[in-house]
C-alpha positions in Angstrom: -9.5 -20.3 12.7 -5.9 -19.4 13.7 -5.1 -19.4 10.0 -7.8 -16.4 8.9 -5.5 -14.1 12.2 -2.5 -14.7 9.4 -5.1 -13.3 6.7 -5.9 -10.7 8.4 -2.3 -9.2 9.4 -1.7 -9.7 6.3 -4.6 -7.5 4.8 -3.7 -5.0 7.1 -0.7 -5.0 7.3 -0.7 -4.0 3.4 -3.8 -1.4 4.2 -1.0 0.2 6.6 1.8 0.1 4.0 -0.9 1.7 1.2 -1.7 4.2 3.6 2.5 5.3 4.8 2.9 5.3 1.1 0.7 7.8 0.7 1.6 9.5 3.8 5.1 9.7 2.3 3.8 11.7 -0.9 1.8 14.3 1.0 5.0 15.2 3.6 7.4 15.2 0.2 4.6 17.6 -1.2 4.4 19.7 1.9 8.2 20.2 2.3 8.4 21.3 -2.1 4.7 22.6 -2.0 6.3 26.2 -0.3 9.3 26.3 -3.3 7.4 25.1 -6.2 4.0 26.4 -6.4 1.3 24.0 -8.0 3.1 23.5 -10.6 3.8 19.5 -11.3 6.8 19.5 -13.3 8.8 21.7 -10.9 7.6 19.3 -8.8 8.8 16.5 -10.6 12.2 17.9 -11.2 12.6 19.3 -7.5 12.1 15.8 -6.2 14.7 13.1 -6.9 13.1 10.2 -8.8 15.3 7.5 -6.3 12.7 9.1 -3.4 9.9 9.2 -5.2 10.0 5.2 -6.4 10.4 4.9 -2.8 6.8 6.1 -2.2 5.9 4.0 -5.5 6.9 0.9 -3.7 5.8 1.0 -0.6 2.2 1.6 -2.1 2.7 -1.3 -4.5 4.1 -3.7 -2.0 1.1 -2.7 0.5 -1.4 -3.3 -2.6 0.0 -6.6 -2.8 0.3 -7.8 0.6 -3.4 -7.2 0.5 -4.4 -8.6 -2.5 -2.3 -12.0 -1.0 -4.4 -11.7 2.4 -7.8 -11.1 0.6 -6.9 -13.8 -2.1 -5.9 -16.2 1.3 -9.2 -15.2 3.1 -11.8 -16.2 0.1 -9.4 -19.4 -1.1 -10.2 -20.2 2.6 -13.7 -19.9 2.7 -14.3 -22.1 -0.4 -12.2 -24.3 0.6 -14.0 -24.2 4.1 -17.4 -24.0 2.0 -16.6 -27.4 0.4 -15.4 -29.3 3.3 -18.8 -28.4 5.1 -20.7 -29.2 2.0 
């Protein structure tokens, strides 16, 4: 049982990092939004790339910490599912 609390940070713990990701994107969009108009590509070039992959990983790393904690979660229950069985 102790083992499925390490799942579970885990999961959210990438859930949180999805979410400041995209938290990240929208206050970079808000501070350009007033200079740039809707227009993407001034976007693009207003914003440094270095900044933006920052965004792009934190998203990617959270996706992964919670694929790893949902992946840990069902590899337990099976395994679980066969000891009982």
């Amino acid at each position: 049982m102790n083992r499925s609390i390490y799942q579970f940070v885990i999961f959210i713990l990438g859930i949180e990092l999805i979410v400041l990701g995209t938290l990240e994107k929208i206050i970079i969009y808000g501070v350009k939004a007033n200079n740039i108009g809707d227009s993407y590509q001034l976007f693009i070039q207003a914003v440094p790339s270095r900044i933006w992959n920052i965004t792009n990983y934190t998203i990617a790393g959270g996706v992964l910490l919670s694929v790893i904690g949902a992946l840990w979660f069902v590899v337990g229950l099976i395994k679980e599912s066969r000891n009982a069985g």
